[in-house]
Backbone as CSV, one residue per row, in Angstrom:
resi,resn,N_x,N_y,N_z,CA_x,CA_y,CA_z,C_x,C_y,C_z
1,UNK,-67.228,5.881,6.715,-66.187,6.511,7.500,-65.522,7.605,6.655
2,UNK,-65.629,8.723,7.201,-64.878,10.050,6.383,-63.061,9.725,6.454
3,UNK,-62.526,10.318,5.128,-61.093,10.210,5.046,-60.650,11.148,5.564
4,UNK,-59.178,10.925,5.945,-58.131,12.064,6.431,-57.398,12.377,5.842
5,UNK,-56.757,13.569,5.601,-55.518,14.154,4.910,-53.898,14.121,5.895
6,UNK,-53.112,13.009,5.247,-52.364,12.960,6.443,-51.198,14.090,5.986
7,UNK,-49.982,14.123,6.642,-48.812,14.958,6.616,-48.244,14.914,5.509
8,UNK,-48.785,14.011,3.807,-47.835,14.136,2.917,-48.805,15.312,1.929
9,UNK,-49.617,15.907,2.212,-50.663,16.796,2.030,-49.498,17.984,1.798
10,UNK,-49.761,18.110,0.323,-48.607,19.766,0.401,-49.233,20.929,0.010
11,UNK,-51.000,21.262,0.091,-51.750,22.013,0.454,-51.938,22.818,-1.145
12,UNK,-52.225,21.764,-1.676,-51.965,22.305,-3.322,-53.903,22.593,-3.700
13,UNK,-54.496,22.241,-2.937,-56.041,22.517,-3.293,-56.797,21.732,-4.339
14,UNK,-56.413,21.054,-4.562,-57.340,19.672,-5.205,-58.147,19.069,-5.274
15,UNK,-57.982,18.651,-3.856,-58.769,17.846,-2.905,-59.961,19.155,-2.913
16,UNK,-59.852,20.330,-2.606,-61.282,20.621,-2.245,-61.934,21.573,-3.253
17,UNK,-61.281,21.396,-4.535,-62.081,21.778,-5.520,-63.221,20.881,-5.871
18,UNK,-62.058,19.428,-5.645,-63.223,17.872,-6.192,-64.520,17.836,-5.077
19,UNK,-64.189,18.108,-3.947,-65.416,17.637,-3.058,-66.762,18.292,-3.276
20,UNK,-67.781,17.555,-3.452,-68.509,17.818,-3.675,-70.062,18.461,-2.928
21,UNK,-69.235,17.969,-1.269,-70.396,18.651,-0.452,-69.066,19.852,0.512
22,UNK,-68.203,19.847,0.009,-67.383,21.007,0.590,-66.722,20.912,2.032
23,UNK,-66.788,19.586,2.181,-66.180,18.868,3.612,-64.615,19.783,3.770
24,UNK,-63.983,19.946,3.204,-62.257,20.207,2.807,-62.250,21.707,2.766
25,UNK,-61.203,21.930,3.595,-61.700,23.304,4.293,-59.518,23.579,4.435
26,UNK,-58.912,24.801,4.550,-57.332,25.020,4.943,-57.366,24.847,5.740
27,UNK,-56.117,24.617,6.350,-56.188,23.808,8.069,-54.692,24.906,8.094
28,UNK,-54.348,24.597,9.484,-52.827,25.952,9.632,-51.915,25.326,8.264
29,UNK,-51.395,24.221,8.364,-50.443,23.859,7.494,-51.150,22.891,6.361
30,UNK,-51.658,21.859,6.569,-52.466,20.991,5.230,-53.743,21.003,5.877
31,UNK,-54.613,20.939,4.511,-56.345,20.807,4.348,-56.519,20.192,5.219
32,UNK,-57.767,20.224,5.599,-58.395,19.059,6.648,-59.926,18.923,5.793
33,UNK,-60.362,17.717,6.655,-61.985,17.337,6.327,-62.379,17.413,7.281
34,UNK,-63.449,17.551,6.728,-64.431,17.291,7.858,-65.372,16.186,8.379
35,UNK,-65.470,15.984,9.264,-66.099,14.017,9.367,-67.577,14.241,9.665
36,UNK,-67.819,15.111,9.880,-69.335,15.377,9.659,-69.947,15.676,8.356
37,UNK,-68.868,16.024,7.601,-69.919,16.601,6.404,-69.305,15.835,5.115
38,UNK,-67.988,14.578,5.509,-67.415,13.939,4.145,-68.619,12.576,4.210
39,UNK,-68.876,12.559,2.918,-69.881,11.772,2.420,-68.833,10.067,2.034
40,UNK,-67.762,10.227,2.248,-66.630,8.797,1.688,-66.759,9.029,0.061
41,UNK,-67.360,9.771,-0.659,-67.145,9.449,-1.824,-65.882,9.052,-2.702
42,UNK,-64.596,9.456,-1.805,-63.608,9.182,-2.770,-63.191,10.460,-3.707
43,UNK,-64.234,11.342,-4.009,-63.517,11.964,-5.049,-61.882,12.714,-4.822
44,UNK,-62.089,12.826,-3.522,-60.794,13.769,-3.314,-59.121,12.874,-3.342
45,UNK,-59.397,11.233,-3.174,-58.745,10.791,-3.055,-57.871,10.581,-4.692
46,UNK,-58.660,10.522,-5.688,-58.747,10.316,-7.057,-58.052,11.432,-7.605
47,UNK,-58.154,12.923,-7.239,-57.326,13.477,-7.509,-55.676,14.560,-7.007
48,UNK,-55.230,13.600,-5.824,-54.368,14.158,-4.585,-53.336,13.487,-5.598
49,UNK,-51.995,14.722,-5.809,-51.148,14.493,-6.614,-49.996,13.692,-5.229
50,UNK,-50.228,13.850,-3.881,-49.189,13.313,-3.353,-50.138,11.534,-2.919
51,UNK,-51.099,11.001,-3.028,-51.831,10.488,-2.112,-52.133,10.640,-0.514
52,UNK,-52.439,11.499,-0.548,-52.122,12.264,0.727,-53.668,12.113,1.819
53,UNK,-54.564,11.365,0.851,-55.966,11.471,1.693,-56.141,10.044,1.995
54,UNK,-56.298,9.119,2.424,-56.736,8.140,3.157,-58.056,7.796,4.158
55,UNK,-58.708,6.768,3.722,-59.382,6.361,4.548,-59.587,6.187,6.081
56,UNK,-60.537,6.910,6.840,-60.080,6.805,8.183,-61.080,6.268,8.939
């Protein structure tokens, strides 16, 4: 199951430096993923300074 970036996301770019197949994309106000192309690896979650990505 691909994760979500919820509302504590303060669009600092982290998350989609770490990803590794490039799921994490700017959204109007915070990043989004993508659920087709997030693999669950986790990496993005490992480095979100707010915890802001969650399992969905």
């Amino acid at each position: 199951m691909a994760h979500k970036i919820t509302d504590d996301c303060v669009a600092c770019g982290a998350c989609m430096a770490e990803c590794p197949v490039e799921a994490i994309s700017e959204g109007d106000e915070i990043y989004k993923i993508d659920p087709e192309t997030c693999t669950d690896c986790g990496s993005c979650v490992e480095v979100c300074p707010n915890d802001a990505i969650v399992a969905g």
